[in-house]
C-alpha positions in Angstrom: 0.0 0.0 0.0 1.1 3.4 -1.0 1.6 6.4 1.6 -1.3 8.1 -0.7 -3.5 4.9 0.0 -2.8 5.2 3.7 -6.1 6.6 5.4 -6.2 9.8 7.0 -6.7 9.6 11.0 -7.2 11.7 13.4 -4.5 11.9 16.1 -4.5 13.7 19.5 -1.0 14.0 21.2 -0.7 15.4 24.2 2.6 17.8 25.6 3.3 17.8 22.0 4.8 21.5 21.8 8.4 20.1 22.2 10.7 16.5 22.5 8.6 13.3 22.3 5.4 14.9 21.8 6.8 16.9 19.2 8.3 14.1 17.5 5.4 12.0 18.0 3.5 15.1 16.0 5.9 14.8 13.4 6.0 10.9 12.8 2.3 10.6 12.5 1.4 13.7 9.7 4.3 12.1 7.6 2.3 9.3 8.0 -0.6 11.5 6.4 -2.5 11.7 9.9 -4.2 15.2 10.6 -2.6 15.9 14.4 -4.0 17.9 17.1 -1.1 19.8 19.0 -1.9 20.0 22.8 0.5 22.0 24.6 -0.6 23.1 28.8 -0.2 26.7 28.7 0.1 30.1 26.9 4.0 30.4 28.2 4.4 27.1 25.4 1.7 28.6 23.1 5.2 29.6 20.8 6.9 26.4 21.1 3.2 24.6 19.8 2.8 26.8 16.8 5.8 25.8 15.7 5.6 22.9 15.8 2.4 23.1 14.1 3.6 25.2 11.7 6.8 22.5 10.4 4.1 19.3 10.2 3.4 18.1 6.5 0.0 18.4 5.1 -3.1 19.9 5.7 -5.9 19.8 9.0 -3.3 20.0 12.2 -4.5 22.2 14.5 -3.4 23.3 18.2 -5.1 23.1 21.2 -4.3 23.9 25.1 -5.2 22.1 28.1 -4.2 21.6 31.5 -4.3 17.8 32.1 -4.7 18.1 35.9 -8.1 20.0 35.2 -10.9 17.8 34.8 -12.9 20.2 32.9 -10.3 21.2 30.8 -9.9 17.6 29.4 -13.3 17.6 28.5 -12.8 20.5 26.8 -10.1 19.8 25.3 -11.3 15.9 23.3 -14.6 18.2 22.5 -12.1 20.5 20.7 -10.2 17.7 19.5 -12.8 16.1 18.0 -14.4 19.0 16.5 -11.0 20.2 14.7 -10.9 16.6 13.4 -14.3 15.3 13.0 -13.4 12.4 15.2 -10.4 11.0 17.2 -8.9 7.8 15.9 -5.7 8.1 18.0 -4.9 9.3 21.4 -1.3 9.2 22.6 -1.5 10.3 26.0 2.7 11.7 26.0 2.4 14.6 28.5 3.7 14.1 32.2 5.5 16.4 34.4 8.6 16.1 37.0 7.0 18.1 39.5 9.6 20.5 41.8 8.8 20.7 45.0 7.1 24.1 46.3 10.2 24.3 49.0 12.6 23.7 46.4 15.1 22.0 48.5 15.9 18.9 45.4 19.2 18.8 44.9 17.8 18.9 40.8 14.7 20.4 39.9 11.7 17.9 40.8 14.4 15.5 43.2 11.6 15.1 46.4 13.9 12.1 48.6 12.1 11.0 51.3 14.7 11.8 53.8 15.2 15.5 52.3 11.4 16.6 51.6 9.5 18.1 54.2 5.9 16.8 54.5 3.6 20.2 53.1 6.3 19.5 49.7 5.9 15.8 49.6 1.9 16.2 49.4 2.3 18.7 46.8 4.4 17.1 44.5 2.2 13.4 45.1 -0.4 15.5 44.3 0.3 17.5 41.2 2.3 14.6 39.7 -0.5 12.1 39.9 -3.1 14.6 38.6 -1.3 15.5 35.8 0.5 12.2 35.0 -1.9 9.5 35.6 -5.6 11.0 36.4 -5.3 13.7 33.3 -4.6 10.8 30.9 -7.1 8.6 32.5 -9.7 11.8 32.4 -9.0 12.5 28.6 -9.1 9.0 27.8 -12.6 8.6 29.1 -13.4 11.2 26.9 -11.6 9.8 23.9 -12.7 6.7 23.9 -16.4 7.4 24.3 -15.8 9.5 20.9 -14.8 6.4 19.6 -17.7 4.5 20.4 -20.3 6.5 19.9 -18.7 8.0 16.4 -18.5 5.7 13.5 -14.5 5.6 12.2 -14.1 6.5 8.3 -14.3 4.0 5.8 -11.1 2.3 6.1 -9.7 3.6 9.4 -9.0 1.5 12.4 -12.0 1.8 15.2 -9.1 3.3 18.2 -6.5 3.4 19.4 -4.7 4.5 22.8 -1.0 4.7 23.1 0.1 5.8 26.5 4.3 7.0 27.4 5.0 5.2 30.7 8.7 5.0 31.8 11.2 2.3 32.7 11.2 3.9 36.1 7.7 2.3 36.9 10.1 -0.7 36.4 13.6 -0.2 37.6 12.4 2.3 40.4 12.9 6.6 40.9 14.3 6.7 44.0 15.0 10.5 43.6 11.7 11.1 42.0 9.0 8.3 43.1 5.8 10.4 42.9 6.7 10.5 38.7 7.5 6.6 39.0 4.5 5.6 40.9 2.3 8.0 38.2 4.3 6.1 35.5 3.4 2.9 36.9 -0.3 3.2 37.8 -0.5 4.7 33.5 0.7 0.9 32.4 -1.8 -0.3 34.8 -4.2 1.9 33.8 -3.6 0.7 29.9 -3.8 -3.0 30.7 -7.0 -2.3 32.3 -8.6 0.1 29.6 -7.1 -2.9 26.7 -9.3 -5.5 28.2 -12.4 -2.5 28.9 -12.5 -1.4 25.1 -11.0 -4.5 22.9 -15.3 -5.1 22.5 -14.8 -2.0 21.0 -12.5 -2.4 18.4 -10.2 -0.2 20.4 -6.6 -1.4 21.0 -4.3 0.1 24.2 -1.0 -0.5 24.4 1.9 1.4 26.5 5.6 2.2 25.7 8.3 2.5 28.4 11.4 4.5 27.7 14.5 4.6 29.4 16.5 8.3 29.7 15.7 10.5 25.9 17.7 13.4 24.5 15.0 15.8 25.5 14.9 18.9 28.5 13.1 16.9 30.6 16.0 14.6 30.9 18.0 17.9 32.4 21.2 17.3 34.3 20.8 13.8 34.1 22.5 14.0 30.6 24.6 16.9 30.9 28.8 16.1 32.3 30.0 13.5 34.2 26.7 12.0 35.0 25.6 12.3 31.4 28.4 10.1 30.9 26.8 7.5 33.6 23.4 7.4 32.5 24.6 6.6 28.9 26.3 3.9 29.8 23.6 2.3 31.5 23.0 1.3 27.6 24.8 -1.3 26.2 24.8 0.9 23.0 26.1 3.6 25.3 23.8 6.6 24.3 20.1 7.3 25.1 17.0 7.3 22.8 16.2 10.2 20.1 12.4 11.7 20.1 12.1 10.3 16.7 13.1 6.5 17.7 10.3 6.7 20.3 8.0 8.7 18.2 8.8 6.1 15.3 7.7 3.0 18.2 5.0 4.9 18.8 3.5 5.1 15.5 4.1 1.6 14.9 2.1 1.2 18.3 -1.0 2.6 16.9 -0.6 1.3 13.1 -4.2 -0.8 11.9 -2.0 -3.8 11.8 -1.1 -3.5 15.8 -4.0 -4.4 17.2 -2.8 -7.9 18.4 -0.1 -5.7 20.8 -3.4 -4.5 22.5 -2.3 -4.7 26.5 1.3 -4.6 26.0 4.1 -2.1 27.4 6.9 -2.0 25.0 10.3 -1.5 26.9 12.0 0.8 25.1 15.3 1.3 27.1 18.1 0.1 24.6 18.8 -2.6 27.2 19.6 -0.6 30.3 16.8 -2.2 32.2 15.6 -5.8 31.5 12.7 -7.4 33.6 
């Protein structure tokens, strides 16, 4: 099948304005998708627009949302939806390493038990979750009734979910547990919501990546402890965007369905299990 014989979906990807999200943007309109472009805020309104503005083909469009607001996921599939006449994809990509209010990490979002006071602790359990696990969880309700209730295009897959977990819901964040616990309830989450909607025609799967060359990796990749983390790989580097972004595409191609309920490793063999 030619690319031009490829049907057109519509894809929602969420923290898309930059790294994965952006790549994962990228990857599916060279695919021919039409992509929504969900970024949180109007400080990354910029960095979305352009984004927007270097995708291939027509009917991408931008929205913003913040994921820990209830009502501004609904808002935000009803927007999606309406910019592309229905949602066939949803890759739930955006997450946060929350810092704690105190700021006492030793790197931005660090909250060790032994070095976080109590009022910090709560805070960062609680915006992490919210944003990580319940704002994906949220917005896929949303999505996935869309998919039910709205008959796909002729040719089109009924749904698909692909949700970014991390190795750390694996190999443990000692410096960072709220994010590891978020990552690992979102594989949970998955499983669950693969066995809810297969009736549906509506395939979930998850992807777990190790460290990636993006800012949210921070000081983990910068100097001598750069050096460390890299070699954590056997192919001594970390992933690009695009190699995730690439995984993830396959995740959600009309021929995946049978990977419904997986989580992909994706950690270039720092972390086996």
């Amino acid at each position: 099948m030619s690319q031009a014989d490829v049907p057109s979906r519509g894809v929602l990807v969420t923290g898309a304005s930059r790294g994965v999200g952006a790549a994962v943007a990228r990857a599916f309109a060279e695919r021919g998708d039409r992509v929504v472009v969900h970024h949180r805020s109007p400080d990354s309104l910029a960095r979305a627009e352009a984004v927007l503005q270097g995708l291939p083909g027509p009917g991408h469009a931008v929205l913003a949302g913040d994921l820990s607001d209830p009502d501004a996921v609904r808002r935000l599939a009803d927007a999606a939806a309406g910019a592309l006449g229905r949602v066939d994809v949803l890759v739930n990509n955006a997450a946060m390493i929350v810092a704690p209010p105190g700021g006492r990490g030793s790197r931005r979002g660090d909250h060790p038990l032994e070095d976080t006071d109590y009022e910090d602790w709560v805070a960062v359990w609680q915006r992490t979750l919210a944003t990580n696990l319940l704002g994906p969880a949220n917005l896929t309700w949303c999505v996935a009734r869309q998919m039910i209730d709205v008959p796909p295009a002729d040719g089109v897959p009924v749904g698909r979910v692909v949700n970014v977990g991390s190795r750390g819901a694996y190999r443990g964040e000692p410096d960072i547990p709220a994010y590891g616990a978020s990552k690992a309830g979102l594989h949970a989450f998955g499983q669950s919501m693969a066995q809810r909607l297969a009736p549906h025609g509506i395939a979930v799967t998850s992807i777990a990546p190790g460290f990636i060359e993006t800012d949210m990796a921070g000081a983990a990749l910068a100097g001598e402890a750069g050096q460390r983390t890299r070699a954590q790989s056997p192919f001594h580097r970390v992933a690009l965007p695009e190699e995730v972004a690439a995984a993830i595409v396959c995740l959600a191609e009309p021929g995946a369905e049978w990977a419904s309920g997986a989580v992909l490793d994706f950690n270039g063999a720092s972390h086996l299990r």
